[in-house]
N, C-alpha and C positions, 0 to 999 in steps of 0.2 A: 526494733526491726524497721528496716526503711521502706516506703511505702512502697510496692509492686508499681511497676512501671507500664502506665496503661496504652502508650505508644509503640505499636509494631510496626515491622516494617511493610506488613499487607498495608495497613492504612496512611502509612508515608505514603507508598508508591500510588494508592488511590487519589491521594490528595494531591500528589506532584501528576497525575494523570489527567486528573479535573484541569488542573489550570493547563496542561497542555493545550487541552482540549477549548478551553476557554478562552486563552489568552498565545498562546503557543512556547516552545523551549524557551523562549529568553526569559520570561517572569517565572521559570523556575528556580526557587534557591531559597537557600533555608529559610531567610522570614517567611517568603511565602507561604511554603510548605506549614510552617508553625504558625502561621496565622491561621491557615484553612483546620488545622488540629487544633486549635485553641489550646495550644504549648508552648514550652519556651525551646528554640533551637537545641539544648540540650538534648533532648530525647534522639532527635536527629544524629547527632553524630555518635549516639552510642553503637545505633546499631551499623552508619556508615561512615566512613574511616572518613568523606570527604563528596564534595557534591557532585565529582567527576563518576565517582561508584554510583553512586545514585541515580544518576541519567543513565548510567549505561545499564540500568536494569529498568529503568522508563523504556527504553529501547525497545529491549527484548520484551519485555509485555506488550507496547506498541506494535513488536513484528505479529507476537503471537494474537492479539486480537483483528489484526490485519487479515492474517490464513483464515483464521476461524468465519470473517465476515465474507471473506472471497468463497471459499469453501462450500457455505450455505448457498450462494449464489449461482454456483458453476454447476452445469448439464452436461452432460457426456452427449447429449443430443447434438450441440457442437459448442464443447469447452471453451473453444477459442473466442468465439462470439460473445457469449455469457460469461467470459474472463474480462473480455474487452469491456461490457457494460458494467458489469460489477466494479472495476476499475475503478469506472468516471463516477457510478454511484458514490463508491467509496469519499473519492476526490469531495465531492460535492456536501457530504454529510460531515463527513471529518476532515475538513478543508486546515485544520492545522496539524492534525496527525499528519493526512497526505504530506504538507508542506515537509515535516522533518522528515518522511521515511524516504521521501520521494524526488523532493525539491533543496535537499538540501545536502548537496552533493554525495550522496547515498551510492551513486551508479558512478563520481568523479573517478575515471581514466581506466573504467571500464570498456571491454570493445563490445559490438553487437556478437559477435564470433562466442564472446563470453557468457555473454546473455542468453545467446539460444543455445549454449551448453549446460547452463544452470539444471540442475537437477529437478529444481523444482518446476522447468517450462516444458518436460518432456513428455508429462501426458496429454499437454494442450498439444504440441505439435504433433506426437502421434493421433492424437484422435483426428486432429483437422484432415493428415494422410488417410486416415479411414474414412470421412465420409466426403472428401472432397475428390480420391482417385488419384492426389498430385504423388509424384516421386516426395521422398523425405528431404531433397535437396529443395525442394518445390514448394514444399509443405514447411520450412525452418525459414524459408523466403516469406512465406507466407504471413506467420507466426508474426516474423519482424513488419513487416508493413503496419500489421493489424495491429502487434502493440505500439508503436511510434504512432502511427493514425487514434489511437484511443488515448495515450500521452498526451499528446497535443489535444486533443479534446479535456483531458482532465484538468491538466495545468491554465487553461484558459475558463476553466469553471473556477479552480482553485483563487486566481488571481484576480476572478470579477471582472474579468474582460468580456465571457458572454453570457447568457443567462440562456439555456436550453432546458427547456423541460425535459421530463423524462422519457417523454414518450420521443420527441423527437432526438432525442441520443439514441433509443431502441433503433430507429427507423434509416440516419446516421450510419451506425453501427454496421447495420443489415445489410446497406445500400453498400458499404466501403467491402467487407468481408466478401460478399458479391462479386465484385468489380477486381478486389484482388487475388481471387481464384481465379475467376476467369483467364488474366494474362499470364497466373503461373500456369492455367492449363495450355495458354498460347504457348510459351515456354517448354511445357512438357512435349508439344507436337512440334516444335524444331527441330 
């Protein structure tokens, strides 16, 4: 009988995670992977046909630990805010996770129209209309400022251009969400 095969694909995808995590997508690939399992590639392709299937269920565990850390982070006291710093947190801790989901052309020939349809941005924008009083048209304006204003803060964390503390992204944050109610309330009284 041949030996049981001690390589699954939970601990592929663990080990092709770690170096994501470590080194980012491009040092992923089967030596790698079989070096971190102290295996021989073999194991690897039993259970994936190929290292394109592979990454693309790095992905998918990448999105879903993504929600899961956004998720723990976001307040309905105002979603939109606490989505915005969660964001940059994110950015900041998982600076090569962020890179693939985010930075690497994830959003390519997407419009903002698309984005603030996305299903998954529709409780931040509703909630923002509930505690901020703006129309929905007001409030999706809103949405988009906030998350481009918290992009451009993550990517410049991402990329070691600046180095902000946490506290002063809170404060950032606060100051920008602020300032762009404010003109969509100018906006609402035209």
């Amino acid at each position: 009988m041949p030996p049981k095969p001690t390589t699954n694909k939970e601990a592929i995808l663990n080990a092709a995670i770690s170096i994501v995590r470590k080194e980012g997508m491009e040092s992923v690939n089967a030596r790698s992977i079989a070096s971190a399992l102290n295996c021989s590639t073999k194991p690897l392709f039993r259970i994936y046909e190929n290292m394109d299937a592979l990454k693309q269920d790095v992905i998918i565990q990448l999105n879903i630990y993504y929600n899961t850390f956004m998720e723990a982070r976001m307040s309905d006291d105002n979603r939109l805010l606490s989505q915005g710093i969660a964001y940059i947190e994110f950015a900041r801790q998982e600076k090569n996770i962020f890179n693939i989901l985010f930075m690497n052309k994830t959003c390519a020939g997407k419009s903002i129209e698309e984005i603030l349809d996305a299903d998954w941005n529709q409780r931040s924008i509703t909630n923002a209309k509930k505690i901020t009083g703006l129309s929905l048209e007001n409030a999706r304006s809103l949405f988009r400022d906030v998350w481009l204003y918290s992009h451009g803060i993550a990517t410049q964390i991402v990329s070691d251009d600046i180095n902000l503390p946490h506290e002063e992204v809170i404060s950032l944050m606060k100051n920008a969400f602020r300032r762009f109610s404010l003109v969509m309330e100018d906006v609402n009284h035209e």
